[in-house]
N, C-alpha and C positions, 0 to 999 in steps of 0.2 A: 138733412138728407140721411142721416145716420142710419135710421130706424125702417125705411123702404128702400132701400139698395144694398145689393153685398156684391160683392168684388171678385169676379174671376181670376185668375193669374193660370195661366199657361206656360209650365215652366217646362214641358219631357221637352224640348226639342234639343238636340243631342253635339248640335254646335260643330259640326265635323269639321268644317273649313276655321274654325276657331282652335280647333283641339280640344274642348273641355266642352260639358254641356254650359248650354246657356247662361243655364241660371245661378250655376258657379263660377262664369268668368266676372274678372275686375274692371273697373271703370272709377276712377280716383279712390281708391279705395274699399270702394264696397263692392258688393257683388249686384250685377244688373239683377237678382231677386228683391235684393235686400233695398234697393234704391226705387223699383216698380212699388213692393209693399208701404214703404214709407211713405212715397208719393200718395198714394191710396190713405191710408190710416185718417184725415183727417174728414175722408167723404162718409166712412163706413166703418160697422164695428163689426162686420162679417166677411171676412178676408180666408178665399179659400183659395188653395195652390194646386193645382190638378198636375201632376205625374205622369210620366207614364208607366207601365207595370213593371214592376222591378226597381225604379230608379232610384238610388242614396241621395239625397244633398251631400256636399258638404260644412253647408252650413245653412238651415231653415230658419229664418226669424221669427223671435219671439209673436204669438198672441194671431197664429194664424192658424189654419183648418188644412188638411189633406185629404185630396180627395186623389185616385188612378184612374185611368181612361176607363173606359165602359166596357169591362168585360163583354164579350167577347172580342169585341172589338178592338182598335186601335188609330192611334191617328189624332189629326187636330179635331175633328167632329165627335169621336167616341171623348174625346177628354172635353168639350162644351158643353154635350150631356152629362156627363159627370159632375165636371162641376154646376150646374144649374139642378141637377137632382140634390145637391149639395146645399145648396145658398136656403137661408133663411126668410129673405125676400122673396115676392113677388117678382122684383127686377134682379137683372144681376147687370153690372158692367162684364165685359171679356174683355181680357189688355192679354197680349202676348209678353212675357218678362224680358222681350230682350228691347223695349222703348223706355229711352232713358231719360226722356223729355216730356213726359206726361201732365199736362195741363188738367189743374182742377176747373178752370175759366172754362173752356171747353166741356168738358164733363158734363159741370153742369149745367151750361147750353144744352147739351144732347137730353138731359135730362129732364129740360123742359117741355121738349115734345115726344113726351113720353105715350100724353093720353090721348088714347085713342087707336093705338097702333100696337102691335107685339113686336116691332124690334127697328130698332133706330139704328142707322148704319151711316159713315161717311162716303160719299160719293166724287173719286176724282177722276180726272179725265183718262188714266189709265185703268181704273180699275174701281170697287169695292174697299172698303176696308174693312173686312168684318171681323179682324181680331183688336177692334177698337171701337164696339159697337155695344147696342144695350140689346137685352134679350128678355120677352117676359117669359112666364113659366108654361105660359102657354104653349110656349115653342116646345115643350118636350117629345109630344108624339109626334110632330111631322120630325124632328130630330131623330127617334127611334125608330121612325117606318124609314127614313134615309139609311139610316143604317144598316137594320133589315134588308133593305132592298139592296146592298151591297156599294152602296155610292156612300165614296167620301171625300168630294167636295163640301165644304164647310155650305155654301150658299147652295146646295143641293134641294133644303127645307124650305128656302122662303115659297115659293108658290105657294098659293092660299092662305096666306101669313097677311095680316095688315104692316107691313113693311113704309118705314117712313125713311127715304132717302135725303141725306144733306149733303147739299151742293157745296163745291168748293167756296164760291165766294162768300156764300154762309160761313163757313167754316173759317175764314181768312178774316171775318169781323172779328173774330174772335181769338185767332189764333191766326196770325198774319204771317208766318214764318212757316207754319203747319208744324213745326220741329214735335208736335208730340204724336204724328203719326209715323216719325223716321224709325224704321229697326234696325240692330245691327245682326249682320248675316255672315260679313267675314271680316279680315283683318283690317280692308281700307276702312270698313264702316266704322270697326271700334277706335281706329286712329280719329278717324273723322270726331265723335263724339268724344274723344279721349281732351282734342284739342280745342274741343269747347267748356270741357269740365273743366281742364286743367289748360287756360291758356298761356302760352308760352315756354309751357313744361316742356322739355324735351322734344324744342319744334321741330329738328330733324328728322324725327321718327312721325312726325303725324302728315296728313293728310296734307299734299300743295291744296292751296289760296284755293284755288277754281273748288277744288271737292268742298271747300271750307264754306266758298259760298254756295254752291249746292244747298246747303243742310241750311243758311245762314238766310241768304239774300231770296234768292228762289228758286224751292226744289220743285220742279216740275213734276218729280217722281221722288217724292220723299221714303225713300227707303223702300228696296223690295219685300215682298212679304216671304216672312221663315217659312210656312209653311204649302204645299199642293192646297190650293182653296180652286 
């Protein structure tokens, strides 16, 4: 898969109910940037980090690409075109950096049904998940004309897109827990995941049992999405 896929990463989101941006907070150690890239690294050798304009890391891992939102623009849609004007591929995956459970099993599931379609998305009963979705390049200009047109809604572009939706029970062959669509958005979240990296650690600070199985047994709503989609 190395050589027809490169890797989004959506890193501007700015983590307020966290205090730091995203892509710089900790989770056993690393930074949810640095744990999204690695997870990635063994699918693809085209690893791009989309920003938003202005934003320092402080700390960017090694053998990855930067790309900033889409001038004039901004937003999670302006930084998708970006990064897809970016990618070396034909396909790009898009992962938002703050999922810390990222299934390569899944992946490449999604990436089987690839042909014939310009963008593979997961489908659960609350919603979309399209910052954990494949996109071809094709999608740039309805991308660009959303933008234009002043909508930034991320799923703004699908019409007239051959758009391939995957069902949850699909999705649950393959990943029965969904744990690699959970994000984290504020503090219960990062306890939550904090107390699945590190079990045991510092149980009194993490997440009661019930959020534990949430994320564990069955998340009906695995994780809200970071950004206005």
């Amino acid at each position: 898969m190395q050589g027809d896929l490169s890797a989004v990463i959506l890193a501007g989101g700015r983590g307020e109910r966290l205090g730091a941006d995203k892509a710089d907070i900790l989770l056993g150690g690393r930074t949810l940037l640095s744990r999204t890239v690695d997870a990635l690294r063994p699918l693809t050798d085209d690893l791009v980090v989309v920003l938003r304009t202005g934003q320092r890391l402080a700390h960017t891992p090694p053998g990855v690409r930067r790309a900033e939102d889409l001038a004039p623009y901004e937003g999670v849609l302006a930084g998708v075109a970006a990064g897809l004007q970016a990618c070396r591929s034909e396909w790009a995956l898009v992962v938002a950096c703050d999922m810390p459970f990222l299934s390569q099993r899944l992946i490449h599931y999604l990436c089987e049904l690839r042909d014939g379609n310009d963008v593979v998305v997961p489908r659960l009963p609350a919603g979309l998940e399209p910052l954990h979705a494949l996109y071809h390049r094709n999608c740039l200009p309805a991308m660009l004309a959303s933008l234009q047109a002043g909508k930034r809604r991320l799923v703004s572009f699908y019409s007239g897109l051959r758009v391939r939706y995957v069902e949850e029970p699909a999705l649950r062959r393959v990943d029965p827990e969904l744990r690699s669509l959970f994000n984290i958005n504020t503090p219960d979240d990062l306890a939550l995941a904090a107390a699945v990296v590190e079990p045991g650690a510092h149980a009194t600070d993490r997440a009661p049992q019930p959020a534990l199985e949430a994320l564990g047994a069955d998340p009906a709503t695995p994780g809200s999405m970071p950004f206005d989609l």
